[in-house]
N, C-alpha and C positions, 0 to 999 in steps of 0.2 A: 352612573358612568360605566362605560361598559369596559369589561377586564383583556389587557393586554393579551396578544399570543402568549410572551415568554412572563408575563406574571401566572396564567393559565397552565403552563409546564411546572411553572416553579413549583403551584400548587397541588399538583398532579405527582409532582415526586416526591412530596413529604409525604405522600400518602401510601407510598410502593415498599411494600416489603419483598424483597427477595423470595419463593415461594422455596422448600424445604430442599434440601441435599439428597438426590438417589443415585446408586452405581448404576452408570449405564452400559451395554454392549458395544462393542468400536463398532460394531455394522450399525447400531440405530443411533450412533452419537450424531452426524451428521446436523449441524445446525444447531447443534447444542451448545448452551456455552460454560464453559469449566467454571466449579465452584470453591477452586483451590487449587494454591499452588502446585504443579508437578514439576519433578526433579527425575533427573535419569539415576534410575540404578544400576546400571550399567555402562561400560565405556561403548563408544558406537562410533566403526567398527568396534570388535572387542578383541579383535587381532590384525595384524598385519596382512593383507589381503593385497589382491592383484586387480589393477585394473583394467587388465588384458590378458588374451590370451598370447601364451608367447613360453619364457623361459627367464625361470630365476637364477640370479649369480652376484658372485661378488662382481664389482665393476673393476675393480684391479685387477682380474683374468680375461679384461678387453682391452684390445683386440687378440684375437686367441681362436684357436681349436679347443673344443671343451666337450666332456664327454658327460651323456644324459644319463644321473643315473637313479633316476623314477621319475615319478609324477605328482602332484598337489590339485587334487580336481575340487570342485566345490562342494563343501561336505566328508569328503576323503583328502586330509591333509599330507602330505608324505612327511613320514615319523622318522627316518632315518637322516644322518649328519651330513654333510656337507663342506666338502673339502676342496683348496684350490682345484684348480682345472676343470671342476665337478660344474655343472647346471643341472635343474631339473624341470621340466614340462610340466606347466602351469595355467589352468583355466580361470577366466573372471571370476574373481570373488572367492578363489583359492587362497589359502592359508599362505604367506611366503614365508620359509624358515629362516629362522634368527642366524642361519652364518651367511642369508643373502642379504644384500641390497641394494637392488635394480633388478625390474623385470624390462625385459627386452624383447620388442613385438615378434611374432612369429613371423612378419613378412621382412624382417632387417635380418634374419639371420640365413644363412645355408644350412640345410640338415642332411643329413644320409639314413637319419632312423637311429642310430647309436651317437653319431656326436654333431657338433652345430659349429660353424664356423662364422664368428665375429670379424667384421673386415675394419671396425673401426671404434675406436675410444667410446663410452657409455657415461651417461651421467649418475650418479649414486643418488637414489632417490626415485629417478625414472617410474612411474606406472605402478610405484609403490602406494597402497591406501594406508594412512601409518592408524596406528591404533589408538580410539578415542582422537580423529583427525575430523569426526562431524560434532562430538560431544564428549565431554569427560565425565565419570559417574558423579554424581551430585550438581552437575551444570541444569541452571532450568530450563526446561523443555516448554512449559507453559505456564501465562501469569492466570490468576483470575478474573475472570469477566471477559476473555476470550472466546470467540466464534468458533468455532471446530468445523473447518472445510476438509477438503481431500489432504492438501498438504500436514496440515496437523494432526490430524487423523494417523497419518502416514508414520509422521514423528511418533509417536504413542506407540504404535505398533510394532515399529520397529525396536523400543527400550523394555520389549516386551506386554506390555501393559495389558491386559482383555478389556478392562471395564475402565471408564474415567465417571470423575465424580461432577454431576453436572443437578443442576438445577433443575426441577420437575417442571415438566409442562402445565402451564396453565389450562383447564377446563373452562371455557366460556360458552354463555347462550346467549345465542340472538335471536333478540325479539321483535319483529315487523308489527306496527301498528294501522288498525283504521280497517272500516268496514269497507271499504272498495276494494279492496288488495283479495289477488285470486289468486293462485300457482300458475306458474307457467305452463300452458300446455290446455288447460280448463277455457272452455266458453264465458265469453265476457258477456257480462248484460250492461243494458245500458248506465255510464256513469262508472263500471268496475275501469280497472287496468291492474297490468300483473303485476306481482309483488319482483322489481328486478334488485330491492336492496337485500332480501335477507340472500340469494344467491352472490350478489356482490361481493356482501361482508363476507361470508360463510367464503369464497376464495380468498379475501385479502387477508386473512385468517389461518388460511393453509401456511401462507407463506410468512407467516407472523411467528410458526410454530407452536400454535394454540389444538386443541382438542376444540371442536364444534360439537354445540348440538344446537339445532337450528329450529325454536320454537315455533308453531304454527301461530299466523299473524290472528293479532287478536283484532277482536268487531271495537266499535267505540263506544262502550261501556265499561262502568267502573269492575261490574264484575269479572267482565270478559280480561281486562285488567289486570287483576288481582288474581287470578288465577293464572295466569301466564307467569305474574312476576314473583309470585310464589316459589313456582317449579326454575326459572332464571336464578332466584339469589342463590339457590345448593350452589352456584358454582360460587370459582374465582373470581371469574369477571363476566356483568352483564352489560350487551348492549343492544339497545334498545333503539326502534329508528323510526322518525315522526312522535306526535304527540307532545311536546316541548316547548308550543310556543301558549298563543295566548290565545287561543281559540276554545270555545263550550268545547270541545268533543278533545283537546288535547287532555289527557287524565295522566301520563306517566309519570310527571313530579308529585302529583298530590296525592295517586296509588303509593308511587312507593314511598310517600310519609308514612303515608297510614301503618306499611308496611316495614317503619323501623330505618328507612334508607335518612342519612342525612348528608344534606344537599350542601353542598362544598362549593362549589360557584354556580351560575347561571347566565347565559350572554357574555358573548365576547365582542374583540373589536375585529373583526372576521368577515370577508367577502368574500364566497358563499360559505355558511354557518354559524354568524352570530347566534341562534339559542339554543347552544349546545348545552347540556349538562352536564354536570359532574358530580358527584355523590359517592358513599361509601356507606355501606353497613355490617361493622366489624370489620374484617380483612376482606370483604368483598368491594371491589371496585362497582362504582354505575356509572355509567357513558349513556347519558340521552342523545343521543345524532338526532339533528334537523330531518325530515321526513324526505325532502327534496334530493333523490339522488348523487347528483354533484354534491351538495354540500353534506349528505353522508360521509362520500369518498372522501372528500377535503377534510374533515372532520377526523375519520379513520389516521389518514396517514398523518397527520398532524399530531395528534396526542393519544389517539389508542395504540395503534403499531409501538412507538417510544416506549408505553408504559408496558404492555406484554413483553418485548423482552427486558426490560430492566426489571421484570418479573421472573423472568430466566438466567437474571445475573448479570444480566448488560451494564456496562459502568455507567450509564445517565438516562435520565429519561429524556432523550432530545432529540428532533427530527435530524436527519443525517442529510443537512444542507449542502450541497455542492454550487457552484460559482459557474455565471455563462451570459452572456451579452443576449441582449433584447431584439429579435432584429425585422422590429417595428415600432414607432411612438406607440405607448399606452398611456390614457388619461388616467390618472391616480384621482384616488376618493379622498378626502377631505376627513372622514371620520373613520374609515378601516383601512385594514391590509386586506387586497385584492392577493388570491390565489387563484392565476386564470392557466388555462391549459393552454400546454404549447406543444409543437410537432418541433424536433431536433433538426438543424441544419446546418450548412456552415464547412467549408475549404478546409484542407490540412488538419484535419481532427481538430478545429476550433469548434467551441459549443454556441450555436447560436440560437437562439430558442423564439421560434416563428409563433406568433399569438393566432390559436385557431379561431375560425369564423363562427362562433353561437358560445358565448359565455353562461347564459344562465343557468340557473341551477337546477333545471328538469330536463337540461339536454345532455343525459347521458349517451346516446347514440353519437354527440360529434366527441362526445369526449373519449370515447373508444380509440378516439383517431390520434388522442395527444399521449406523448412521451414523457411528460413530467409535467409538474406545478410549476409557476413561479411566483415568486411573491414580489409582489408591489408594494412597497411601503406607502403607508396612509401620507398626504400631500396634495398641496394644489399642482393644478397644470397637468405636463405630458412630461413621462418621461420617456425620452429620446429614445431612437433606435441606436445600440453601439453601449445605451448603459448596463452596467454592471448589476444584475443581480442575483438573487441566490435560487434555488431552484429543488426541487425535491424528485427523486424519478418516480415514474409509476411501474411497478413491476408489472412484468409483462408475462414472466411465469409461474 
């Protein structure tokens, strides 16, 4: 019987260990994800600051004539006190002194250069930033298994921080199989074509946050084999693509016996990629992919992507399913879940996901043209155009 998507995940994540804790630099953190708590040590602001230019005062000296007597610029705070009738000239992100509160824009006031004329009542509080108004020291900044985009990034940097503790990049090899497979760019003889999955993966990989090293595809022999999957297991994780099903010349489950790999499932209930593998040997992951491009791709984003970052600290190994209406009948299979490509469409930011014309699994050229997977759940009949299903995107950068 062939094994479920989400029993295939399940078993995919007892098998993931978090890979070790390193400090990282806030310039390379980008896409990294925290491997512990962080707290501010610091309040933030960590003073009373302005957020405008203008002029700080008590508000009970408005409406008033009040005379300027210095300045608070950004980085040069004015050190001296502050007494009724007193304002003093104030730039964004200026310290305001403790005997003010309210700054008051530069274009509401009259000024002459020496004093500034208020024509009407002020609110206490006004364009004040009050201190620890975005954080207070020990408030948390971030949980773990967090993503580190621009904005959190931002946070960090701003509570001070250089380095954050994030989880090391996985090192992975991919390995293309089969003696017809050529480089891109090399004369074809008769019977070759070019190798377009290890450039495939070796991208969906970039964006995975992995390290590549992209083994040269082996011929179909056991030795040619075995020496590929020799130099693949050094890493974290190897994936391997073609060689998996039931044919003389497929060897990569039976090389990597030989080679110590123990095989953890084989065959799913999967349209395009039922003979996918999965294996481990030690802390090393193995991902046999289907040979057939689409169901590489299908194969990748389904259970390899999940398991590299919950390898960087991601809280689950699980596809990141998103929800969008069909909008066309698809005939459902009776013994798998169809994952068929669709182009996005659809009024008023509704998602509606158009099924493209050439489903199988060696037509990567139409599948260029689709924006995300969806999954069909295994079923007789059609289902409708307007149903609800779930849908995974294909990154695009």
């Amino acid at each position: 019987m062939l094994l479920s998507i989400d029993d295939a995940l399940a078993l995919i994540e007892a098998h993931v260990t978090p890979l070790p804790v390193e400090e990282v630099a806030l310039e390379h953190a980008y896409g990294r994800y925290i491997a512990q708590e962080l707290r501010a040590a610091i309040d933030l602001p960590p003073f009373a600051s302005s957020a405008m230019d203008g002029y700080a005062l008590r508000a009970e000296d408005a409406p008033g004539r009040l005379t300027v007597v210095g300045e608070s610029s950004a980085g040069s705070p004015y050190l001296g006190g502050l007494r009724p009738g007193e304002a003093i000239a104030i730039s964004t992100g200026a310290v305001v002194p403790a005997q003010a509160d309210v700054v008051v824009p530069i274009e509401d006031v009259s000024s002459d250069g020496e004093q500034i004329e208020l024509a009407s009542p002020v609110l206490p509080g006004s364009f004040v930033r009050n201190r620890g108004s975005d954080m207070e020291r020990g408030d948390r900044i971030l949980d773990p298994g967090t993503r580190l985009g621009s904005a959190q990034i931002g946070a960090a940097a701003a509570v001070g921080l250089a380095t954050l503790p994030c989880r090391r990049r996985p090192s992975v090899a991919v390995l293309t199989t089969g003696s017809e497979l050529r480089r891109p760019g090399e004369p074809l003889a008769q019977g070759e074509i070019y190798d377009a999955n290890g450039p495939m993966l070796t991208a969906a990989l970039l964006t995975s946050g992995a390290g590549v090293e992209h083994i040269p595809a082996a011929a179909d022999t056991s030795e040619a084999h075995r020496m590929a999957l020799v130099q693949a297991l050094e890493h974290d994780v190897v994936i391997s693509s073609g060689g998996v099903s039931v044919g003389a010349h497929d060897l990569v489950r039976s090389v990597g016996r030989e080679l110590g790999v123990s095989e953890v499932f084989w065959r799913i209930a999967l349209r395009p990629g039922k003979p996918l593998a999965f294996g481990v040997r030690g802390s090393t992951l193995v991902f046999g992919l289907p040979g057939n491009p689409v169901s590489s791709l299908v194969c990748f984003e389904l259970f390899v992507r999940p398991a590299l970052l919950a390898l960087q600290g991601a809280a689950s190994v699980r596809p990141a399913w998103s929800s969008g209406v069909l909008g066309a009948a698809v005939a459902r299979n009776p013994h798998r879940d169809d994952l068929i490509r669709v182009r996005f469409e659809g009024p008023d930011g509704s998602t509606v996901l158009v099924p493209l014309h050439g489903q199988q699994s060696h037509q990567i050229a139409i599948t260029a043209q689709a924006g995300a997977l969806a999954r069909i759940p295994t079923g007789t009949g059609e289902l409708p155009a307007g149903a609800e299903v779930a849908y995974l995107p294909l990154l695009s950068f």
